[in-house]
C-alpha positions as CSV (number, residue, x, y, z in Angstrom):
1,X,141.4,121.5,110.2
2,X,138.2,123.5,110.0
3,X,140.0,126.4,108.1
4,X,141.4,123.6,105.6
5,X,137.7,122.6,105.1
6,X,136.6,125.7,104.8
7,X,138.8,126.6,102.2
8,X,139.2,124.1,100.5
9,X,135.2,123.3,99.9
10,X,134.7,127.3,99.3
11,X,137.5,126.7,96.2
12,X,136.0,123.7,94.9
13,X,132.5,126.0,95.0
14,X,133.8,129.6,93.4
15,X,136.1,127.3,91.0
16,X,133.2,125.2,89.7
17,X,130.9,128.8,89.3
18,X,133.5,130.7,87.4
19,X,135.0,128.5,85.6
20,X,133.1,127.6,81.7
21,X,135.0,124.2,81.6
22,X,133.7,123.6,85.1
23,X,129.8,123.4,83.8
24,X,129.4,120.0,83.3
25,X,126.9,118.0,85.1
26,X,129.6,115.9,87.6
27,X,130.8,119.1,88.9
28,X,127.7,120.5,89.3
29,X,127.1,117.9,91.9
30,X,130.5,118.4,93.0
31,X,130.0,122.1,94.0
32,X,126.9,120.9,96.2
33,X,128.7,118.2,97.5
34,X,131.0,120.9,98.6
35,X,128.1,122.9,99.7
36,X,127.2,119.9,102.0
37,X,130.8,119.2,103.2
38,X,131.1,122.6,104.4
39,X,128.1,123.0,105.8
40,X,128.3,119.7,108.2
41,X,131.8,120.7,108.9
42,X,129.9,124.1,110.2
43,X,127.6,122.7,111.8
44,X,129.8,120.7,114.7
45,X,133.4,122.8,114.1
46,X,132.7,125.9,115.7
47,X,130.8,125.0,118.9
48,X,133.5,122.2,119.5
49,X,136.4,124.9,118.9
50,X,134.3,127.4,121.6
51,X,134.2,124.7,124.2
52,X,138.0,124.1,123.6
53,X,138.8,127.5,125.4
54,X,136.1,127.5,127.8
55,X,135.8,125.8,131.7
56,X,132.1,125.3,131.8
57,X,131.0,123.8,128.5
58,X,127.2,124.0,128.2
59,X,125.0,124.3,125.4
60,X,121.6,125.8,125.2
61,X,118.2,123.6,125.1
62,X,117.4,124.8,121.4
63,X,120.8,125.5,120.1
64,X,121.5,121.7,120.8
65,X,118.1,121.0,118.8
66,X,119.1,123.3,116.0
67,X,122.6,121.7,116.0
68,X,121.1,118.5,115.8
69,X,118.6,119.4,113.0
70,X,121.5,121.0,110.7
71,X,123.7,117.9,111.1
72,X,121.1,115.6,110.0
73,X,119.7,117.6,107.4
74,X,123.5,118.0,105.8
75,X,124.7,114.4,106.8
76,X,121.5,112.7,104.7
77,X,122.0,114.8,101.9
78,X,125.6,113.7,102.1
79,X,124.4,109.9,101.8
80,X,121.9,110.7,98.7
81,X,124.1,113.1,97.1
82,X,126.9,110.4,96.7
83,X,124.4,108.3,95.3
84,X,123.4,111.1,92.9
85,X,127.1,111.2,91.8
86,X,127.5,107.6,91.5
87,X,124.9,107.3,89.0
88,X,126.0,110.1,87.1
89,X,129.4,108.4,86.8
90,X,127.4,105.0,86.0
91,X,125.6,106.9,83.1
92,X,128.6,108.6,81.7
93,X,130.7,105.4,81.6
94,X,127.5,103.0,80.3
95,X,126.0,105.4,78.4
96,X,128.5,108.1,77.4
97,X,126.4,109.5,74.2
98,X,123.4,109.7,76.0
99,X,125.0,111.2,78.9
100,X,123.7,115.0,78.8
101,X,120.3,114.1,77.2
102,X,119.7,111.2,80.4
103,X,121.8,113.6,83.5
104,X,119.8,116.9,82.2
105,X,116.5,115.2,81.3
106,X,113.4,117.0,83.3
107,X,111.6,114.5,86.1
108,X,107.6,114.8,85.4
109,X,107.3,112.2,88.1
110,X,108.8,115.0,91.2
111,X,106.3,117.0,90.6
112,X,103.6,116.3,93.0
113,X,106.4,115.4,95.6
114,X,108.0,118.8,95.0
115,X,104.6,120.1,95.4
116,X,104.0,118.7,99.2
117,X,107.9,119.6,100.0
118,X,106.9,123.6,99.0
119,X,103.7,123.2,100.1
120,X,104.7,122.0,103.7
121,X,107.2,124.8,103.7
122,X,105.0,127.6,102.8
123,X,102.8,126.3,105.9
124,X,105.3,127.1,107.7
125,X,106.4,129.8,106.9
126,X,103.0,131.4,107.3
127,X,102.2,129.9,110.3
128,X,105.4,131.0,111.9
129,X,105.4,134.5,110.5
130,X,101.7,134.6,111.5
131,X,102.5,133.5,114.8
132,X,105.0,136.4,115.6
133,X,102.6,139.2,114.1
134,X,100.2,137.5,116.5
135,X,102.1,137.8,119.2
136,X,103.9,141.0,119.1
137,X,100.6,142.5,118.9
138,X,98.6,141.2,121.9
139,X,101.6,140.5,124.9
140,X,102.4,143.9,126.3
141,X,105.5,141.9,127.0
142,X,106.5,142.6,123.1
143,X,105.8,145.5,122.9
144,X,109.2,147.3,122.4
145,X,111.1,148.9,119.6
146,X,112.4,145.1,118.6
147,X,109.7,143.7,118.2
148,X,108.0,145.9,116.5
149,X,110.6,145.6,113.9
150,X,110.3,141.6,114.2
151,X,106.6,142.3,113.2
152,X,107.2,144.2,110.5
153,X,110.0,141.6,109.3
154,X,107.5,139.0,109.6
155,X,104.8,140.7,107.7
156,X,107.3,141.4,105.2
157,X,108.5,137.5,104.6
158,X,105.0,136.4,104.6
159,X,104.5,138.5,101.7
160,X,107.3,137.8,99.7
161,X,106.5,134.2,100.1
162,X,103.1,134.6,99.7
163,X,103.8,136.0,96.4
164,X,106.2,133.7,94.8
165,X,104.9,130.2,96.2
166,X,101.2,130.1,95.5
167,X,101.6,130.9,91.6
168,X,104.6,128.3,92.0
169,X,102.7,125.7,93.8
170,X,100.0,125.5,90.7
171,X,102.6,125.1,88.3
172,X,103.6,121.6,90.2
173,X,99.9,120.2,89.2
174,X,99.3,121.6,85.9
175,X,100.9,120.3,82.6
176,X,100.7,123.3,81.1
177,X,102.6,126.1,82.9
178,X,101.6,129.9,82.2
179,X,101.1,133.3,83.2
180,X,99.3,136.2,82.1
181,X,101.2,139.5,80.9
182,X,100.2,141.4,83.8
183,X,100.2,138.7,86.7
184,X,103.7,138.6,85.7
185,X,104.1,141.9,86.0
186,X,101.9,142.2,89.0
187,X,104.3,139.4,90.9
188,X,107.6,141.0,90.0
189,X,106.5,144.0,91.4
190,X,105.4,142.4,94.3
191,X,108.5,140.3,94.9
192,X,110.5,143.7,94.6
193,X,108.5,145.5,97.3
194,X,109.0,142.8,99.9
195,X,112.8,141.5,98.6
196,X,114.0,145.4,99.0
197,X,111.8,145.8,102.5
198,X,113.5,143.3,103.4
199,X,116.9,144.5,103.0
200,X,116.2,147.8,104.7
201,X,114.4,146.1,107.4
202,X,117.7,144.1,108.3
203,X,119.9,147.5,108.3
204,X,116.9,149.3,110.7
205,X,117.0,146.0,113.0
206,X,120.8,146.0,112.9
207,X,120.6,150.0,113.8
208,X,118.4,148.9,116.5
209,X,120.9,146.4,117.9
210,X,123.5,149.2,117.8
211,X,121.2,151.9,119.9
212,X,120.2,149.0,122.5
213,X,124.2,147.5,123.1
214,X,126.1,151.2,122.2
215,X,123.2,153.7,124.6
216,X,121.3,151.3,126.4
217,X,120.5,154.0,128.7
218,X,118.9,156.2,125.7
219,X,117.4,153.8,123.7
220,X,113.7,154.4,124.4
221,X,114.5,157.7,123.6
222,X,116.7,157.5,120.4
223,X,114.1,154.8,119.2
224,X,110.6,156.6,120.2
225,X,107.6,155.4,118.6
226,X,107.8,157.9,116.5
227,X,111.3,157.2,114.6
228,X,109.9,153.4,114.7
229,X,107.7,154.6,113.1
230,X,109.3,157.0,110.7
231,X,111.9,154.0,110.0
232,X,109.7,151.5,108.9
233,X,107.8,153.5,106.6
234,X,111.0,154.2,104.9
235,X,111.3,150.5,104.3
236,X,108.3,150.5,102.7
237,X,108.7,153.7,100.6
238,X,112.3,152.2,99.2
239,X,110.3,149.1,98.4
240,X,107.8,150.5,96.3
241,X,109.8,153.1,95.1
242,X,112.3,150.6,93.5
243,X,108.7,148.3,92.4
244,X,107.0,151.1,90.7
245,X,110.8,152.1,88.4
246,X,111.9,149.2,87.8
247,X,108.8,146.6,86.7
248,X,107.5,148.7,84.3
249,X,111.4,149.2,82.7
250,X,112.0,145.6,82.6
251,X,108.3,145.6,80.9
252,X,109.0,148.6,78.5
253,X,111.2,146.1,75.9
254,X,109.9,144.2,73.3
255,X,109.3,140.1,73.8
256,X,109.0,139.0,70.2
257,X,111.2,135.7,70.3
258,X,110.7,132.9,73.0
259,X,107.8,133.4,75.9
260,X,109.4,130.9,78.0
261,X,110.9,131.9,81.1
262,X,113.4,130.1,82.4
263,X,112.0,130.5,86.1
264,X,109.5,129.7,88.7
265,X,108.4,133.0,89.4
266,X,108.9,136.5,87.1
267,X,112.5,137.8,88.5
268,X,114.3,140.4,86.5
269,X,117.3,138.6,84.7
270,X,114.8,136.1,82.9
271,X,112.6,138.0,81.8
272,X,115.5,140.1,80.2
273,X,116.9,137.3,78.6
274,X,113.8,136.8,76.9
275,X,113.8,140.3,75.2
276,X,114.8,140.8,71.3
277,X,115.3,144.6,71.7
278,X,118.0,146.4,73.3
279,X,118.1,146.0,77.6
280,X,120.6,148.4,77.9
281,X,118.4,150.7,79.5
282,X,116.5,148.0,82.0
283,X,120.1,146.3,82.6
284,X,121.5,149.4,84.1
285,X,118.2,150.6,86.1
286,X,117.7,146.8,87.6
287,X,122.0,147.1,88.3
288,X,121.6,150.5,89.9
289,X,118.9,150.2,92.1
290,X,120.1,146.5,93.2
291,X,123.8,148.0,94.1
292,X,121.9,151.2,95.6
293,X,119.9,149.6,97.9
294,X,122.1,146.4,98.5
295,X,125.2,149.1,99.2
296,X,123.1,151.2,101.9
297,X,121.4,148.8,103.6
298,X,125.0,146.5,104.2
299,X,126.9,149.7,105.1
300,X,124.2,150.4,107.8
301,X,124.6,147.0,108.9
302,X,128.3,146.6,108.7
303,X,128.8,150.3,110.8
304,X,126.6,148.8,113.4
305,X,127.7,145.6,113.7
306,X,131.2,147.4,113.6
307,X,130.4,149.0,117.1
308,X,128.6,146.6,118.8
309,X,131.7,144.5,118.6
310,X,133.9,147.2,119.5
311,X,131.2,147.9,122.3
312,X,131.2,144.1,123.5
313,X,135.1,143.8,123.5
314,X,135.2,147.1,126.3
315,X,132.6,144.6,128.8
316,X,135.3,143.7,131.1
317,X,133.1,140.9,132.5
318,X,132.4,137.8,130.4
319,X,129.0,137.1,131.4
320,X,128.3,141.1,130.1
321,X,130.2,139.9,127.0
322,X,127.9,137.1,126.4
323,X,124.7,138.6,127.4
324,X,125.2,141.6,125.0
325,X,126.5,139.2,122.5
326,X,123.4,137.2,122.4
327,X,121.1,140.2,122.0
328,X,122.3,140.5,118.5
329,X,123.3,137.2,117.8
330,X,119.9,136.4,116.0
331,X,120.0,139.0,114.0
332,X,123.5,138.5,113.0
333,X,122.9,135.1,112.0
334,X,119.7,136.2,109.6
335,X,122.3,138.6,108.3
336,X,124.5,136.5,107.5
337,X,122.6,133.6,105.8
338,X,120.0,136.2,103.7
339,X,123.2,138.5,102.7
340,X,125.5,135.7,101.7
341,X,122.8,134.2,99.4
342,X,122.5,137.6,97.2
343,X,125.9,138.4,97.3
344,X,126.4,134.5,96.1
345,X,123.5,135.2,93.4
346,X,124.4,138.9,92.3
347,X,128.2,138.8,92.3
348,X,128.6,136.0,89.6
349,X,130.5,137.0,86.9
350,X,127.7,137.8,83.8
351,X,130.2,135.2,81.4
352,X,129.2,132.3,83.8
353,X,126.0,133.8,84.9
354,X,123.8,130.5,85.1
355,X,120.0,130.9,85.5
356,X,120.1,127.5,87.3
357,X,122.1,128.2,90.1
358,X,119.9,131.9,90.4
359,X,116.3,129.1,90.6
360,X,118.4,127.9,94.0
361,X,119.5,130.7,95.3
362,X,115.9,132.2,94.8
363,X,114.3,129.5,96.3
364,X,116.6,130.1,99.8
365,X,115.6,133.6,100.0
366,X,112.4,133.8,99.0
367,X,111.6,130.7,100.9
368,X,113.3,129.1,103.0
369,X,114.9,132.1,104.7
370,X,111.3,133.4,105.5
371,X,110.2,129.6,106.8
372,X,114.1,129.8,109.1
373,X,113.4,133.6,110.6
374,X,110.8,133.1,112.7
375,X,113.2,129.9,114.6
376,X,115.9,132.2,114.8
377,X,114.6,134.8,116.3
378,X,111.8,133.7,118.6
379,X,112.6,130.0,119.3
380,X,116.0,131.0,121.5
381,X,113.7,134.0,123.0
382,X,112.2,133.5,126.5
383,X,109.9,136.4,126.3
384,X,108.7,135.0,122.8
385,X,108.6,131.6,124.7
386,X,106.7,132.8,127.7
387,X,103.8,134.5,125.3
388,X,103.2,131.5,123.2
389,X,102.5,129.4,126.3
390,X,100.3,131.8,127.8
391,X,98.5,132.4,124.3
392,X,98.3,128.7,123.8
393,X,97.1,128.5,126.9
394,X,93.8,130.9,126.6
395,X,93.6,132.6,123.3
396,X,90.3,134.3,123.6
397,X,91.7,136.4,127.1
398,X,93.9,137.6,124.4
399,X,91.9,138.7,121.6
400,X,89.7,140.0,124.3
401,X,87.1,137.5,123.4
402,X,84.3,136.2,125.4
């Protein structure tokens, strides 16, 4: 039944992407109805399956919460977004002339809500990120290769947040919605440093994962402080490497017809569009270096991975099986949600390429997968746990303060 689900909900959502005759308003709700379906269904489907073949049927404190969380988030926006599609079938049936100046017309009235919903989730997302720098830095308890990383990963989505959401957040309030030349500049550069940091980050954690399940018994050594080190400047280096090519590329073209951009922030493909010269040249720099670094990163991730799971399967005990298992299974999960939503955005076919469905997709990672990190990977962590009691407890003993 879940496998019917699945499929069937992933067709209705490639079929409605690719296809031109598919681009109509209804099933443009119908793909996110699809979205939701699927989502709910994964919510419940694969715990209940895991508890099928298991004796003792338990579930952890916060993976119940987070269960819960995902089925009411997906089950509400069920109930509005069948409302949503019943009024777009009322206006297409009472008004069927006016029917794509009404269903496409822009809502002047969401903007101040839409300003508290981003606003409350860049709060978070800084307090969260904040919290984890925080942390890792003054309990000895954190202070191991992983966490290190998790620092690092957290510095890295506060920045790319902090780059996109402020600039986006004054645009809610204003009427008239600009940017200078080189802010524009300034922020796509910016968003490329973190957005690439990001994805080498992910392949560094994932080849920590591998060292700590694969050579436990060497993994101090194989990840001194030095390689830590020598690894997570790397990220950096790739980031700005890849900022300082391919911003002033994207720049180097001539915008003589609209100054529009058909964003929230300055991203690549927009700003393209936009150009009345020939993006040749940009197009295939912006394509290398996003298949280049995209390619890498997911091969380092998807070797490691690859072992740990043939490492996991040679535990002959179950409760090795699941304690190994749940050393990575953070990480895998981050993975998973922050590669899926690239691959989503980058793998369209350029025919059906919409710049709508890229504003979602860029809002996920850039936003809400930054606000979602620090919950899965601290929130199921007892050490994490145990260091944000004892810091809420006395923060000054921990800044040394008096």
């Amino acid at each position: 039944m879940y496998m019917l689900t699945a499929a069937g909900n992933l067709g209705i959502i490639t079929l409605t992407i690719v296809d031109s005759r598919l681009q109509t308003p209804m099933y443009f709700f119908l793909r996110h109805l699809a979205v939701i379906n699927f989502g709910n269904s994964t919510v419940i489907a694969p715990k209940m399956l895991i508890n099928f073949l298991v004796t003792k049927k338990t579930t952890l404190y916060y993976e119940c919460a987070t269960q819960l969380g995902g089925f009411l988030i997906f089950i509400v926006a069920e109930i509005f977004m069948l409302a949503v599609m019943a009024y777009d079938r009322y206006v297409a049936i009472c008004n069927p002339l006016l029917y794509m100046v009404v269903v496409s017309r822009r809502r002047p009235e969401l903007q101040v809500p839409l300003f508290f919903v981003f606003l409350v989730i860049y709060m978070l997302t800084a307090a969260g990120n904040l919290g984890i720098i925080t942390l890792t830095i003054v309990d000895s308890r954190l202070q191991t290769p992983m966490y290190f990383f998790l620092r690092h990963l957290a510095v890295i989505n506060l920045g790319d947040a902090t780059v996109i959401a402020p600039k986006m957040l004054v645009n809610f309030l204003v009427s008239k919605k600009t940017t200078l030349y080189y802010e524009c500049a300034t922020q796509l550069g910016g968003f490329l440093v973190f957005m690439v940091a990001d994805i080498f980050m992910l392949a560094v954690m994932a080849y920590d994962r591998y060292v700590a399940i694969c050579n436990p018994l060497l993994y101090m050594v194989v990840v001194s402080q030095r390689v830590c080190l020598l690894l997570v400047s790397l990220t950096y280096v790739f980031g700005f490497f890849t900022a300082i090519v391919v911003t002033p590329c994207v720049f180097s073209v001539s915008y003589c017809s609209s100054n529009v951009i058909n964003h929230f922030y300055c991203d690549n493909v927009p700003l393209l569009a936009l150009s009345c010269s020939d993006t040749y040249l940009p197009e295939a720099v912006v394509f290398f270096f996003s298949g280049t670094n995209l390619f890498f990163s997911m091969t380092i991730v998807l070797i490691s991975y690859f072992n740990i799971i043939l490492a996991i399967l040679r535990i002959r005990s179950s409760e090795g099986r699941k304690k190994a298992f749940s050393t990575c299974a953070s990480h895998m999960m981050a993975v998973t949600v922050f590669y899926g939503t690239l691959l989503f955005m980058y793998l369209q076919p350029r025919t059906n390429h919409s710049l709508d469905t890229d504003k979602m997709a860029s809002v996920f990672y850039t936003l809400v997968i930054p606000m979602l990190n620090p919950v899965i990977y601290s929130f199921r962590n007892k050490d994490v746990k145990c260091a944000l009691k004892e810091f809420l407890k006395n923060p000054c003993q921990r800044f040394n303060l008096t």
